[in-house]
N, C-alpha and C positions, 0 to 999 in steps of 0.2 A: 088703562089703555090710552087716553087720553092724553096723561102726561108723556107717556112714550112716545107718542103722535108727533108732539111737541117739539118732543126731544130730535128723534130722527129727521125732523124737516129745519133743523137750526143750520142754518148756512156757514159752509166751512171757513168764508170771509172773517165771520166774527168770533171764533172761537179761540183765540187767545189777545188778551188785552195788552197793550205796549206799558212795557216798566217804567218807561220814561213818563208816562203820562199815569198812570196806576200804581207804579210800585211794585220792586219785585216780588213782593210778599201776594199780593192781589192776580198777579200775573202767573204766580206759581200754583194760586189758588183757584182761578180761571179755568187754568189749562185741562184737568180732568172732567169738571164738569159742563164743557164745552165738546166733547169729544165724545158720539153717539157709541162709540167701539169701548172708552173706556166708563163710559157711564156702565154699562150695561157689564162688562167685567166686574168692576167694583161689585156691583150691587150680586151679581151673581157668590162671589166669595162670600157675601154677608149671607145668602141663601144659604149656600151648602153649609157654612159655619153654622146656623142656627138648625138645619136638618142633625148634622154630624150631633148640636148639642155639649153639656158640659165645659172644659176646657176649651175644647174647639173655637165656642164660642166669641173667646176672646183672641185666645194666640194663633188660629188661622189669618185673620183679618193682619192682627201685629206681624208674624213672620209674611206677610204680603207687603205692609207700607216695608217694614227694617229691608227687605232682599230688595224692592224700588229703589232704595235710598242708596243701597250697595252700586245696585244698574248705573243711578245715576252719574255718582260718583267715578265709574267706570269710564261713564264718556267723557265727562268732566275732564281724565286725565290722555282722553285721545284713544282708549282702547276700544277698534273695531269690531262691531259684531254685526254678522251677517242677517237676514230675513227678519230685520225687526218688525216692519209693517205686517208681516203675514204671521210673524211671533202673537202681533197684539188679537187682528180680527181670532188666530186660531185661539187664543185665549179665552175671546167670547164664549166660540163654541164648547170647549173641551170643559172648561169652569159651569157654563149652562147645564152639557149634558151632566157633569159630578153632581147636581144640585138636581137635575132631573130625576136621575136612576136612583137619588140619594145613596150615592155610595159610601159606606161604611166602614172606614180605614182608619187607623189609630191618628191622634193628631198628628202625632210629628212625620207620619207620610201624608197628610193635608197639608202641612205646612210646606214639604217638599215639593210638593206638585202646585202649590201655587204659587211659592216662593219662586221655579224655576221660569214661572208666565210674569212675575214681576220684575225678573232682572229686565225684561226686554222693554217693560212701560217705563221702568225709573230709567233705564237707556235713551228713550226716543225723548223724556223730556230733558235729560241731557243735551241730547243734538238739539233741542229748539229751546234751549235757553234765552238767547238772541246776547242783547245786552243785558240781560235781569242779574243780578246780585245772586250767587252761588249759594249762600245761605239762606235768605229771604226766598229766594224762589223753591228751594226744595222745603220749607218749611212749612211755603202755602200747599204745594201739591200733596206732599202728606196727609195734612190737617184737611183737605179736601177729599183725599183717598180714603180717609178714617169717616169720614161722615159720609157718604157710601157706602162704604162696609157697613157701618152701624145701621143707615138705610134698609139694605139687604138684611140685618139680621133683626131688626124690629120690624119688618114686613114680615118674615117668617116665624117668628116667634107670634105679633099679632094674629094673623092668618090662622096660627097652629090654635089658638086662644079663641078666635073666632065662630071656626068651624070646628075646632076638639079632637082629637086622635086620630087617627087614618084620613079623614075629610082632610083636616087643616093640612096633613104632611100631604097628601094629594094635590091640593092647589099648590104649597109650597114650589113642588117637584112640577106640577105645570107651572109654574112662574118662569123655574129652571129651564123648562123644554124652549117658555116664548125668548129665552135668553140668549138659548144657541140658535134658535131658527135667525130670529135679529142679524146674528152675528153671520151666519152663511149666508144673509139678505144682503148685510154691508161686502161680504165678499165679493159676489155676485154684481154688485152694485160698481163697485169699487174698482 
């Protein structure tokens, strides 16, 4: 709770570093974990990934960064898409609540439902590239989006280890509820 504390009160002044002065590899790696809307996304996929279990484990989080990488590359090339900012906060919520209700769907409709929240994050860091290096900058926000996920799915997976069968998935799934409420708070906020 704490670190969340933390998180939520980082000023939006600071939350992406200049390439010029950083590197677009630092700037690309910045950029999610500077972002209370995408912290809190990430981490939630790595939730429900570790509730769902097995495969999931890994190729939920992977078809998440690969479909970002897609998004970004989208705008990279000038292709507009509409409601990105309400794409991301709704992400929060709908990725919290799947990790809440631990919903229970084969991977590859995990994969489609988060993949379809990711075209719109690898999008918006498209549009704030600025000056950063195309390749270097998507290479940082990936490797930052994967340490996230894994975040989320070693919270979940420790928690389940902690507390043991129905306890741990219990907390897990309240993790997921403080996910979405977050996310309808930054709405709210926002």
């Amino acid at each position: 709770l704490a670190a969340f504390a933390f998180i939520a009160s980082a000023s939006p002044a600071f939350a992406h570093l200049d390439p010029g002065e950083h590197g677009s590899f630092m700037a690309g790696f910045s950029h999610p974990l500077f972002g209370t809307d995408h912290i809190l996304a990430m981490v939630a996929v790595g939730l429900w990934a570790a509730l769902l279990g097995g495969r999931s484990l890994w190729l939920v989080p992977l078809a998440f960064v690969g479909t970002m990488l897609i998004g970004f590359l989208a705008a990279m090339a000038g292709v507009p898409l509409p409601f990105v900012e309400p794409a991301i906060l709704a992400s929060v919520v709908v990725i919290g609540l799947l990790a809440a209700v631990a919903l229970n769907v084969p991977t590859g409709v995990a994969m489609a439902m988060v993949g379809f929240f990711a075209f719109f994050h690898g999008h918006a860091h498209g549009d704030e590239i600025g000056n950063a290096g195309a390749y270097a900058y998507a290479a940082g926000f990936a490797v930052a989006t994967a340490f996230l996920h894994a975040a989320g799915v070693a919270i979940g997976i420790f928690v389940g280890r902690l507390f043991g069968g129905n306890t741990g998935r219990a907390v897990t799934r309240a993790a997921g509820a403080f996910t979405a409420l977050g996310g309808v708070l930054l709405a709210i906020g926002g």
